[in-house]
N, C-alpha and C positions, 0 to 999 in steps of 0.2 A: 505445631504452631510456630510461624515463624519469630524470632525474636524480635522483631523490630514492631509488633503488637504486643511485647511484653513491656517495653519502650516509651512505647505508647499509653497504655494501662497503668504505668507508674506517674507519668504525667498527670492524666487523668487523676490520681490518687492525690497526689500535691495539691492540686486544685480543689480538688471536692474537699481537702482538708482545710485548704486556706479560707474555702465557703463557710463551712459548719464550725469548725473549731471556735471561731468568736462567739457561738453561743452563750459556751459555758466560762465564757473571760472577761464580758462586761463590766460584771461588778468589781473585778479586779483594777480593768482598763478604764472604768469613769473615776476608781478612786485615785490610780495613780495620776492620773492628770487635771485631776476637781471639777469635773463636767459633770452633767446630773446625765439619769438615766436614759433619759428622750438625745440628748446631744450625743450621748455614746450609742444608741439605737441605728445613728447615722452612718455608725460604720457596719449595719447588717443592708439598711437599705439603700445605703450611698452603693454598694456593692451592688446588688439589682441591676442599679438603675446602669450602672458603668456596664456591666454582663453585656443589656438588651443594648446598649450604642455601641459598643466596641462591636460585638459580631458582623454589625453590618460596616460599618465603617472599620475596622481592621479588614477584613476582609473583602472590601471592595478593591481598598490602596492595595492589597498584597494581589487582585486578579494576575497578574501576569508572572509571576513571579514564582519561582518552584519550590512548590507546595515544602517540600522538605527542609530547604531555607527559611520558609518561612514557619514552620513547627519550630524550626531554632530558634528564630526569634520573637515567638511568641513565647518559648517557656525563658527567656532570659527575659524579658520583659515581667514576667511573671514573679523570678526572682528578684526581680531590683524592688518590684513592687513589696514583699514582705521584707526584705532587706532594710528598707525603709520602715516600716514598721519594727522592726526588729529593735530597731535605733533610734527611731522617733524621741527628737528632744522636747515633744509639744503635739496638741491633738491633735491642730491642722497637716502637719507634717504623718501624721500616723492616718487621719483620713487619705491626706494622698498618696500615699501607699495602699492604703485596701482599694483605690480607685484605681493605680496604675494594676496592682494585680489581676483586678477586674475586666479590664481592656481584654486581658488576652484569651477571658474562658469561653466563649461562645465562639471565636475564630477556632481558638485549639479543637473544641469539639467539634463543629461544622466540616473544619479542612482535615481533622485528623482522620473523622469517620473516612473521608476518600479514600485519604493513605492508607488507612485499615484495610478498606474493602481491596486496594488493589495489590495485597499483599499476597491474597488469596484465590482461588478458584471461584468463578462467578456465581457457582450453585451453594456457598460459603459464606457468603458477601455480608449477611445478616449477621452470622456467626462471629464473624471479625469483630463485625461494628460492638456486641455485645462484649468481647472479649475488651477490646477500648473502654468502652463504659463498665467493666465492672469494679475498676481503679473507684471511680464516682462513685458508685454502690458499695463498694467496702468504705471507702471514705465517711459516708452517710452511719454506715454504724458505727463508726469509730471516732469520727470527727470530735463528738461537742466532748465526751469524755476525755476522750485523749487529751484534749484544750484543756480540761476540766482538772487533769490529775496531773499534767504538766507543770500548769499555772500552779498550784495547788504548791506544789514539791519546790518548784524552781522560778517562780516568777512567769506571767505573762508574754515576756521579751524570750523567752525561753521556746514559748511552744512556735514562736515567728520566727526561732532561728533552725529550730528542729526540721519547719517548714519548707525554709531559705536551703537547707542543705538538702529536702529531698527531692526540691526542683534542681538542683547543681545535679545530681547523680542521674533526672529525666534527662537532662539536657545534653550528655553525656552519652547517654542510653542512645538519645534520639539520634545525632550526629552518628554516632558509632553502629548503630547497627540497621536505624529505617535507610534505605536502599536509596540513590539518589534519582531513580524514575519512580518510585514509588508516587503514584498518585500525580503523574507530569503533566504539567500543561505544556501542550503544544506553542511552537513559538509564530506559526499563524494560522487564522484560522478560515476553515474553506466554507463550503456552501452550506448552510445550516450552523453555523456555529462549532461545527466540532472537522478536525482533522482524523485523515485513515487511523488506524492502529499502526504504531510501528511493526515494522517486521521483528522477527526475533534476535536477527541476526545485526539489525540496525545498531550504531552507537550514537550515546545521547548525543543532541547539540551543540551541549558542553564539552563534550568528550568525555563523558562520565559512563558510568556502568553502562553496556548495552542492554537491552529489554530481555529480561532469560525466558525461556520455554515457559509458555502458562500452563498449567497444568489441561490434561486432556477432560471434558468436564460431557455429559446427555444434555448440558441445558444450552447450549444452542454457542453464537460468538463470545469471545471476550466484550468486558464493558467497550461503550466506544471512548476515543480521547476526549477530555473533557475541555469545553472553552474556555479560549484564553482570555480574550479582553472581558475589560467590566461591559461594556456592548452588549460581546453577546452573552453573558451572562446575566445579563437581563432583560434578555429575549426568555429565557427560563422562564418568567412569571407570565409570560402570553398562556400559557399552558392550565386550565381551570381545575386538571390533576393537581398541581402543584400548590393553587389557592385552596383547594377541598382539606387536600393532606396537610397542609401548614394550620387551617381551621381545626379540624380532627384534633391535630397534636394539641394546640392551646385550648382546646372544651377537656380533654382528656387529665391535663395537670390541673387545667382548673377542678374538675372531680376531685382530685387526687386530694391538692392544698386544700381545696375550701373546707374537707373534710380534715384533715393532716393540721392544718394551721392552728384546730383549740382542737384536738386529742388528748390533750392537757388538763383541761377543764370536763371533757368527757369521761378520762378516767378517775379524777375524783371530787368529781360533783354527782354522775350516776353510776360509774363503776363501783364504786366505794371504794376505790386506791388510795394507799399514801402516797403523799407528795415526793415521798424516796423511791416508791414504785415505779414512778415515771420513765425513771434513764434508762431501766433493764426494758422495759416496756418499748420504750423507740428501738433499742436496740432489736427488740424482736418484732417489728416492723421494717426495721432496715436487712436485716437480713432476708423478709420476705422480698425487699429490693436486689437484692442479688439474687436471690433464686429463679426470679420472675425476669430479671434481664438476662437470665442464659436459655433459660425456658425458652422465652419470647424471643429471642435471637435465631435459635434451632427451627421452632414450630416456623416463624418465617420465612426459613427459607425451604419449607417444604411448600407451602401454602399461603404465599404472607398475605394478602388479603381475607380469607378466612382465619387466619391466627390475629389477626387486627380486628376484625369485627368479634370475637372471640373475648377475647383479651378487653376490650371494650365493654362488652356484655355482661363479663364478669366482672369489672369494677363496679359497676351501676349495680347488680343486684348483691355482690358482698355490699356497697354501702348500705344499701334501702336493708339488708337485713340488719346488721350492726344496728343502725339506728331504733330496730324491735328489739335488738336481745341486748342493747351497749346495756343493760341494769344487771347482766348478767358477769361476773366475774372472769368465770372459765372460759364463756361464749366470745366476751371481746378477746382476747390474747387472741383465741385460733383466728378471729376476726381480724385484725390487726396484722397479723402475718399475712393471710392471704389478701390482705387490701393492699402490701407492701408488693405481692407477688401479680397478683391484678393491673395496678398499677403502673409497673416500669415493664411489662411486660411486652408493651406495648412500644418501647423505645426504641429497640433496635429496626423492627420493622418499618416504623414510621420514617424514620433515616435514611434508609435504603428505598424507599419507597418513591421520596421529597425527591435524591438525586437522580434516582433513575430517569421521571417525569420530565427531570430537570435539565437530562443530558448530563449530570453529572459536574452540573456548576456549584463551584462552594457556595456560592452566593446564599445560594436555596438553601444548602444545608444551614447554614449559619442563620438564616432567616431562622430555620427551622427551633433553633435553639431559643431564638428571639421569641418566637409565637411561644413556645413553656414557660418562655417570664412572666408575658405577658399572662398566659392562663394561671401563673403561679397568682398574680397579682389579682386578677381579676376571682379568682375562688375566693383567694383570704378576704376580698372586701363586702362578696355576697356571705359569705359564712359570716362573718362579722355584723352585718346589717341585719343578719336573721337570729343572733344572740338580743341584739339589742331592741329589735322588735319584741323581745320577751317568748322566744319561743324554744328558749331553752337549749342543753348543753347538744344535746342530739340533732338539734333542727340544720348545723354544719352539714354533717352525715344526709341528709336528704335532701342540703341544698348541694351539694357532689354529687350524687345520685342522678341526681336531674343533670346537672352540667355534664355527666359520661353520660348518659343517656343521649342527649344533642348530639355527643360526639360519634355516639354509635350511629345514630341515624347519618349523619355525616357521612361516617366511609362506609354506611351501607349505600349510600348513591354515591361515592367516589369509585366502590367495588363494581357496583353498574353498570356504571357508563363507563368504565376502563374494559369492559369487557363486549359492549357494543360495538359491533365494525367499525360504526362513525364518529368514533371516537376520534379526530386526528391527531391528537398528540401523546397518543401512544409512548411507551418506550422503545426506542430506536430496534431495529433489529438488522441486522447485517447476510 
């Protein structure tokens, strides 16, 4: 594994921790500043909303620019943002810190996933991207407690400095060991949006590291170079793969959240859970998120349109059962795991999927990030609409069922027509 995905994965870990960890610090964080609950709530959804705007706009300003400079300066960005929290002498000052943090997670994931992939061998590429995300995925188990027992021990300002120093060590990580072609944008671009593949022999533009031997691989060329300008990287969205797979991904979180978002109230309103039962319970849900994004990572790249419709089919029917057996104590836990494992299963594929389609523009990828906000959003406000309609703690659970279900029909005609001759916007091949 090379290390500059180790690098990467750590980043990814800071982040996912900077996301989750204010769970469990609210009530610490409304008292210390005398904001009520809803006011301090602004720093989970202020966060959101910065995620879905930074990806596209961080990432557009950065098109030209190499990709590795800018992972730098997105995890500094990333730092100054809880730095500022860390310090915050007042709440608007500690909002705009959770917002500058914000800016930079949907660019880091979108650009980094490239970096990832081109660290490695093409028939790998999935592998990578999972390896990147499982920083995320351990974060998710780790995050609200970790906040939770910090704050707890040493103050709120504590767990944001704990934070701040372990984007300082990403950032470090990043410069020091991801490669400085990793993931290059060409400095113009030819016919189609994308330039040859450097030779191996070539030295960067810069004068930086030359391109080393890619590994000898059965699955056909190297990736191609990816577009430089914002131009042609948005020529990418011409591509109806590209609009399927970005749909796919936001019906598939929406499953995921609108079931995920009152798991809460499932475990002990029909579970019969204590209310202390809860955190062990996320946590064996979250670790069904890591297992399910290396799974999903592997099966990908052996088959990743059958590991996508797969991985799809299996969310939709673990929810539609959960929501028969959620009365059942025993039956939710294993449920709960494999919803976790269902669920993110699907994430690495989806990634590699978006840029291939895409010719390998951030753009997409970051889009990509952007459509799971939006599916995150859009789940919690049908699961929510279907509480309040009076149909009870379970009725989430089968309104996610339904929403992975869309999403499976989805890339079962994205899997289709990608496979039709007349398909013309194929993934490039050399």
């Amino acid at each position: 594994m090379p290390s500059g995905l180790v690098a990467l994965a750590l980043g990814g870990f800071g982040i996912g921790l900077t996301e989750f960890l204010i769970a469990g610090l609210l009530p610490q964080v409304a008292a210390g500043f005398t904001v009520s609950e809803a006011a301090a709530g602004w720093l989970i959804s202020g966060y959101a909303l910065s995620v879905a705007v930074g990806a596209i706009a961080l990432t557009a300003a950065t098109a030209r620019l190499p990709r590795k400079q800018v992972l730098v300066g997105l995890v500094a960005l990333f730092v100054l943002g809880n730095l500022l929290s860390a310090i915050a002498p007042n709440y608007p000052v500690m909002l705009l810190g959770r917002i500058v943090a914000a800016l930079c997670h949907g660019s880091f994931f979108g650009i980094g996933s490239l970096v990832a992939r081109s660290l490695v061998a093409p028939e790998k590429k999935s592998q990578a991207v999972a390896i990147m995300f499982a920083g995320l995925t351990v974060a998710n188990v780790l995050g609200v407690p970790f906040g939770a027992l910090v704050g707890e021990r040493w103050g709120w300002r504590a767990a944001f400095w704990a934070v701040t120093a372990i984007g300082v060590l990403a950032l470090a990580g990043i410069a020091a060991l991801v490669p400085a072609w990793a993931g290059r944008v060409p400095p113009a671009t030819g016919a189609g949006g994308s330039d040859p593949i450097p030779s191996r022999s070539a030295t960067g533009v810069d004068g930086s590291d030359p391109m080393p031997p890619r590994p000898a691989t059965g699955a056909g060329e190297p990736d191609p170079a990816p577009p430089g300008g914002l131009r042609a990287q948005l020529r990418a969205f011409r591509s109806w793969q590209v609009w399927l797979t970005l749909t796919a991904t936001a019906l598939s979180y929406g499953g995921m959240f609108g079931a995920f978002s009152y798991i809460a109230y499932t475990f002990t309103e029909v579970s019969g859970f204590a209310s202390a039962d809860v955190a062990w319970l996320l946590m064996v849900y979250g670790v069904g998120l890591v297992v399910g994004n290396l799974v999903g990572g592997r099966a990908a790249d052996r088959d990743r349109d059958r590991a996508l419709v797969l991985s799809l089919l299996g969310l939709t029917l673990t929810l539609a059962l959960f929501g028969l057996l959620a009365g059942s104590a025993t039956a939710s836990v294993v449920l709960v795991f494999v919803m976790g494992v269902t669920g993110f299963a699907s994430v690495p594929g989806m990634i590699t999927r978006v840029t291939d389609f895409a010719h390998g523009a951030a753009l997409a990828a970051s889009a990509n990030v952007s459509a799971s906000n939006v599916g995150n959003a859009l789940g919690a406000w049908l699961g929510g609409l279907a509480i309040t309609a009076g149909l009870g703690y379970t009725s989430p659970l089968y309104v996610g069922a339904g929403i992975a279900l869309l999403s499976t029909v989805v890339m079962v005609i994205a899997a289709r027509q990608a496979r039709s001759p007349q398909v013309a916007d194929r993934v490039p091949t050399r």
